[in-house]
N, C-alpha and C positions, 0 to 999 in steps of 0.2 A: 750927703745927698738929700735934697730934698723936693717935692710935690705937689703941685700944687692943681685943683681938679674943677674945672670949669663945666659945669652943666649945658649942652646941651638940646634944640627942639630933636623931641621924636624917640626918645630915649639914645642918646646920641650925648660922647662927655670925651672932655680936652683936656690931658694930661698934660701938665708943663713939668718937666723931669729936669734940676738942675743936679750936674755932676760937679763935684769940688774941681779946681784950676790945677790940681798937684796931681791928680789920678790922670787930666786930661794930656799933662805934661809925659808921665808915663806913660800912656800910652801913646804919643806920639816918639817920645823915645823908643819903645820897641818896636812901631813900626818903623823907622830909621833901620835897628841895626835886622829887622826884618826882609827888609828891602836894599840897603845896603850895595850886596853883593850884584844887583843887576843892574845899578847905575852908574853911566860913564862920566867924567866929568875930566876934560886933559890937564895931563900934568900928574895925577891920579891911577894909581893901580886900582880897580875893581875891588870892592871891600872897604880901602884905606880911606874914600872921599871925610873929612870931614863934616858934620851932618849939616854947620853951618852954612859950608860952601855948597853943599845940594839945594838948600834954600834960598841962598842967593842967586843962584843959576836958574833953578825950574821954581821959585816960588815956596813963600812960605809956607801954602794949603798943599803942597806936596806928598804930606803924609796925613792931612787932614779926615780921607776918607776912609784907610785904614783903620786908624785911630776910632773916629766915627763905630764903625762895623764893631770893634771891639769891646768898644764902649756900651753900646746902643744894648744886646742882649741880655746882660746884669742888670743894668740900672731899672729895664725894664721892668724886669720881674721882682727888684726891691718894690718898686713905685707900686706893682700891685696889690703887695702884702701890706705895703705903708697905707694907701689910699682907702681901703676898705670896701670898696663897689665892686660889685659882681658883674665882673667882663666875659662879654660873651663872643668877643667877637675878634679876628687877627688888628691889630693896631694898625692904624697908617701915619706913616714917621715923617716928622718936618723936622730940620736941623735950625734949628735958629739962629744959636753964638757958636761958632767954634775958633777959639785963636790960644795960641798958646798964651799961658798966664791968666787966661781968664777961666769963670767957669763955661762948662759945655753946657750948651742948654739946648734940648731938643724935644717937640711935643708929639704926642702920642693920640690920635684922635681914634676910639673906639667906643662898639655898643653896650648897654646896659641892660642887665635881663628887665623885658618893662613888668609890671605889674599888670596881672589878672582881676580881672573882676568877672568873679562867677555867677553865672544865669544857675537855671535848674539843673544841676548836677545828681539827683536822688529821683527813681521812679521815673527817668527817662525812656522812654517806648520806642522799641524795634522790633524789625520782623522775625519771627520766629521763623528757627530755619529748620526744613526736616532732613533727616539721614534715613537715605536709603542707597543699595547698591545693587544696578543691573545685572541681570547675566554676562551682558554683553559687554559691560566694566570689567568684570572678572575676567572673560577672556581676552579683553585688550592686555590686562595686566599679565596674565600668563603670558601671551605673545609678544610681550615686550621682555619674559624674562628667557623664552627662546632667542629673543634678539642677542641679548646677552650672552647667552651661552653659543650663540653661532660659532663656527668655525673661519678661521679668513681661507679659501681654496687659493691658489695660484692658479690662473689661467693666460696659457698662453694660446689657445685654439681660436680666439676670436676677438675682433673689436671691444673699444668700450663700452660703457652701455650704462644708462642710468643708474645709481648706488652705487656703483662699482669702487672701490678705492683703490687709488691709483697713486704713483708715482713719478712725478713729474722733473723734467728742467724746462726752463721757462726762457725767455728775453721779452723785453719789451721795445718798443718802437714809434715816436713818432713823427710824422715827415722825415723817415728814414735813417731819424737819429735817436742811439740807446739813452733811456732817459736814467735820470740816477734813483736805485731802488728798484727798477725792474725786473730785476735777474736772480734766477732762483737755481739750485738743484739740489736734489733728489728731493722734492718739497712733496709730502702729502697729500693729497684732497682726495677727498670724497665728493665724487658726481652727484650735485644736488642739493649739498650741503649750504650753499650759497657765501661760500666762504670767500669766496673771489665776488669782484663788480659784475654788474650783472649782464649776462650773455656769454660769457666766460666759458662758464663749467659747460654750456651746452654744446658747444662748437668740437668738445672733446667728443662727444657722444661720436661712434665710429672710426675713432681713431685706431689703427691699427699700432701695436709696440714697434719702439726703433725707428716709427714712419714721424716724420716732422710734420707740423700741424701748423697752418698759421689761423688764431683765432684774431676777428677782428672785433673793437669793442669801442665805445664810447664814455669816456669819463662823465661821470655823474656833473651837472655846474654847481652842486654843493661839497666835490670832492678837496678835501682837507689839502693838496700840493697846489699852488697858486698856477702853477705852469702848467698843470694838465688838467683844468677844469673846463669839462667839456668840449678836449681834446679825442679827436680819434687818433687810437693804439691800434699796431700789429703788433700782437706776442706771436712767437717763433715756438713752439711746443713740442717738445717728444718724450711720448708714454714712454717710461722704461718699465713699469708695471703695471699690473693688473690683479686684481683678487677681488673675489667675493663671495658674501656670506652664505653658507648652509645650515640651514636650520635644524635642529633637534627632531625627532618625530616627538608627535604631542602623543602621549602614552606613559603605561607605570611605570617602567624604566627609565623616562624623563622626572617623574615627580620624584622620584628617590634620589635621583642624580642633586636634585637639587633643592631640596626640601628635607626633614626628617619624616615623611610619610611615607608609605610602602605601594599607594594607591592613586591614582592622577582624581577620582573622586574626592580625597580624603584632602589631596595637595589644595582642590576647588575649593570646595570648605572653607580650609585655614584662609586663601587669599580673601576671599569674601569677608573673612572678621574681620581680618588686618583691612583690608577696605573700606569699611565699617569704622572701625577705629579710627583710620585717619583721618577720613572724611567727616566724624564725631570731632576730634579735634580742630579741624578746618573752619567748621561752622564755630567753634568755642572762640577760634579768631577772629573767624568772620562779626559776631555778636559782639565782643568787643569793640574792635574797631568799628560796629558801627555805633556803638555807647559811646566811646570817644568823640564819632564826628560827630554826634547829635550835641552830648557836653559844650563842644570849640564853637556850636554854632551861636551856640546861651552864650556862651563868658565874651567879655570884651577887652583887647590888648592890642595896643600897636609897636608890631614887630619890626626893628629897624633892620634898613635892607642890609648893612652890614651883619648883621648876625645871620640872614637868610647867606648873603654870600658867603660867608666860613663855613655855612652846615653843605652848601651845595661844591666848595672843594673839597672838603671832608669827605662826602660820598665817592666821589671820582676817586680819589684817591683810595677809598675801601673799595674800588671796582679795579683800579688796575695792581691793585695788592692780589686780587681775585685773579685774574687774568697772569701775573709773575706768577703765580702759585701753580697755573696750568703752562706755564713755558714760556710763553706768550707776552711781549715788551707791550706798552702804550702804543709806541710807534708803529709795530706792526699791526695792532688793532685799528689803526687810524687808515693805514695803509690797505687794507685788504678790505674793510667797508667803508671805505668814503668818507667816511665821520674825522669831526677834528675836535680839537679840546672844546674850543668852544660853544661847540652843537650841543658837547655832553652836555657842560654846564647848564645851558640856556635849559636843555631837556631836563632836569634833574630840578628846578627851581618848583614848581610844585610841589612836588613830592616833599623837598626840605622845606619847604612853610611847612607844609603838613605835618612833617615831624615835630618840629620846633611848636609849632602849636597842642599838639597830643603830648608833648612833654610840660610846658607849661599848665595844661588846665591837669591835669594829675599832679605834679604838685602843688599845686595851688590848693587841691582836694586834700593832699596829704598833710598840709598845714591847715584846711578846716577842719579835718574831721581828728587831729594830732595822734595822727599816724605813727606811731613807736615803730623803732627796728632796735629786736632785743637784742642781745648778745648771742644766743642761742642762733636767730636769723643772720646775723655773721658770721657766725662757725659753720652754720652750714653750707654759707655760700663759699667760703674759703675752702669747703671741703669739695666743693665743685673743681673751683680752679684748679687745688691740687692734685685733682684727679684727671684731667685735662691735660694738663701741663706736670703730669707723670713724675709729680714730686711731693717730698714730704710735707705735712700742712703747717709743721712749726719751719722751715723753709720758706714755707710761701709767707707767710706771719714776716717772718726775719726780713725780705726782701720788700716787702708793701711799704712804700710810706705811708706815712701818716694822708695826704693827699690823697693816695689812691682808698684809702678804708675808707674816706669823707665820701670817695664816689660811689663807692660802693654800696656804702648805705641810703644813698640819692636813690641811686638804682633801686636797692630792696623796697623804699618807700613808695617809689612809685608803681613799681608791680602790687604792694598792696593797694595801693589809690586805684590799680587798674581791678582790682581783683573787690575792689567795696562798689567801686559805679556799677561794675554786673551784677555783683549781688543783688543790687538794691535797683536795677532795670525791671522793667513792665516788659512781656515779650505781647505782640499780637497777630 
């Protein structure tokens, strides 16, 4: 195999990836006896076609796209290691040659991390931030941990009623026909929640249990199904339940329940530290991050858009890993607010320059100012993960590639590159 690496505008580089004619041979041999078994050809039983006579019939490139696919994800990742450029970004694939006997050659066009040039990075000036916590902080925070401890009641003596959490079946409707995705039952909500399109959850309000509801409602014209954008729905609704929250009395008996104090003064106190605390470390974010943006506003780099796009499906995808973790599909997220992949994307494009750029000028720092990450600083990050992920540390050691320890100390280096611009920030 071999590579060959064309530069280029904007930090932007052309992979030409040739694969030998013998490997490409194989692998159109095995997508043959791959494929094989679902191709008819008369005169032929199912399986026995000779592969000659499948290409004489439906064409030589037959199994060319198989072939292709199988091909295409190895060579890739040789061409990276062989090439030696720091890719940052998903490749976009052009096939060029593919014929049996010859070589496959297919290009690879992707981004290159560009080069930083650092403005004043040392003795950069933000605003100092103070800590302090309200009474009235305190108490929201207790009354959000009665919220927590509420009880759900069962009520069956009365309508709905705003908060209420409920129990639903659903249909949906429009111009009198069920549209597909509609139809729910025994689905959750909570009145208020805004979990449903909007108008929804309020037309519940009054509903009596077992009584059928029809809530009438207008799709968003940014809603994500092409057919019901800015359609009017009749959902067909009936409460099967009702419950809701009763709160704790606020008292010593509450602060012990749920605290290790004996005293609802004493439980005040401690929340007030902890408040203190975090609000302490919020601002230590906050100062950063604004040492960072001050830093990215000095340095100069231009970020190719492919790199912004791989960091902003990256996100999406650590958002609906977020969302599978609480039950919850993509699709039904799309479904029940309006939103479609696209929106995220577009929404999230910001924020990933932003990153992309706070990762770049940190290391860029950590290569001026030669930022070491000892041995020591790996052990102890490795003692994290295996603490994390509830295994032994020569385990996690045994399991890391070598790749993954390279990222890991990218990582260490640049929280120290975060941890020298604070030091070394002016507050005012």
């Amino acid at each position: 195999m071999s590579v060959q690496v064309e530069k280029l505008e904007k930090n932007m580089a052309k992979l030409t990836i040739e694969v030998p004619a013998e490997e490409l041979d194989k692998a159109i041999e095995a997508a043959y006896q791959k494929n094989k078994g679902s191709i008819s050809v008369p005169g032929f039983r199912k399986g026995k076609v000779p592969r000659q006579m499948i290409e004489r019939m439906y064409g030589k490139e037959i199994f060319f796209e198989d072939a292709a696919n199988a091909l295409i994800p190895e060579a890739y990742e040789k061409a990276l290691e062989e090439c030696g450029e720091d890719i940052v970004s998903s490749p976009s694939i052009d096939v060029v040659q593919i014929e049996a006997g010859k070589p496959f050659i297919f290009t690879a066009e992707v981004a290159l991390k560009p080069e930083v040039k650092l403005g004043t990075y040392k003795g950069v000036e933000v605003d100092k931030v103070e800590v302090t916590v309200s009474d009235e902080e305190v108490d929201a925070e207790i009354n959000r941990e009665r919220e927590r401890n509420a009880r759900n009641i069962e009520v069956t003596d009365r309508a709905v009623k705003d908060g209420d959490m409920t129990v639903i079946d659903f249909e949906g409707f429009v111009d009198g026909v069920a549209f597909e995705g509609g139809k729910g039952e025994n689905y959750p909500l909570t009145i208020g929640s805004g979990a449903f399109i909007p108008g929804f959850e309020e037309q519940l309000v009054g509903a009596e249990i077992g009584a059928e509801v029809e809530v009438n409602v207008t799709f968003p014209e940014e809603y994500h199904a092409e057919d019901l954008k800015g359609k009017a729905a009749v959902f067909k609704c009936t409460v099967k339940e009702i419950k809701e929250k009763e709160l704790p009395e606020l008292d010593d008996e509450f602060a012990a329940e749920v605290s290790e104090f004996d005293t609802l003064a004493e439980y005040k106190a401690d929340v007030k530290v902890k408040l203190e605390e975090g609000k302490a470390k919020e601002a230590k974010d906050a100062k950063e991050a604004a040492v960072i943006e001050a830093i990215v506003k000095e340095a100069e780099m231009d970020i190719p858009e492919a790199m912004i796009a791989t960091q902003q499906r990256q996100m999406v995808d650590e958002f609906a890993q977020r969302m599978q973790m609480q039950g919850l599909t993509m699709e039904q997220y799309f479904q029940f607010t309006g939103a479609s992949y696209e929106q995220m994307i577009a929404q999230v494009k910001p924020q990933a320059e932003k990153r992309i750029q706070s990762r770049l000028v940190l290391e860029a720092i950590a290569k001026a100012e030669n930022i070491e990450v000892t041995d020591a600083d790996l052990e102890d990050e490795l003692k994290v993960m295996a603490e994390a992920y509830q295994m032994e540390l020569e385990k996690v050691k045994e399991l890391l590639p070598e790749s993954g320890v390279a990222q890991i100390k990218e990582d260490i280096a640049v929280r120290k590159a975060a941890e020298f611009a604070v030091a070394n920030a002016k507050e005012k």
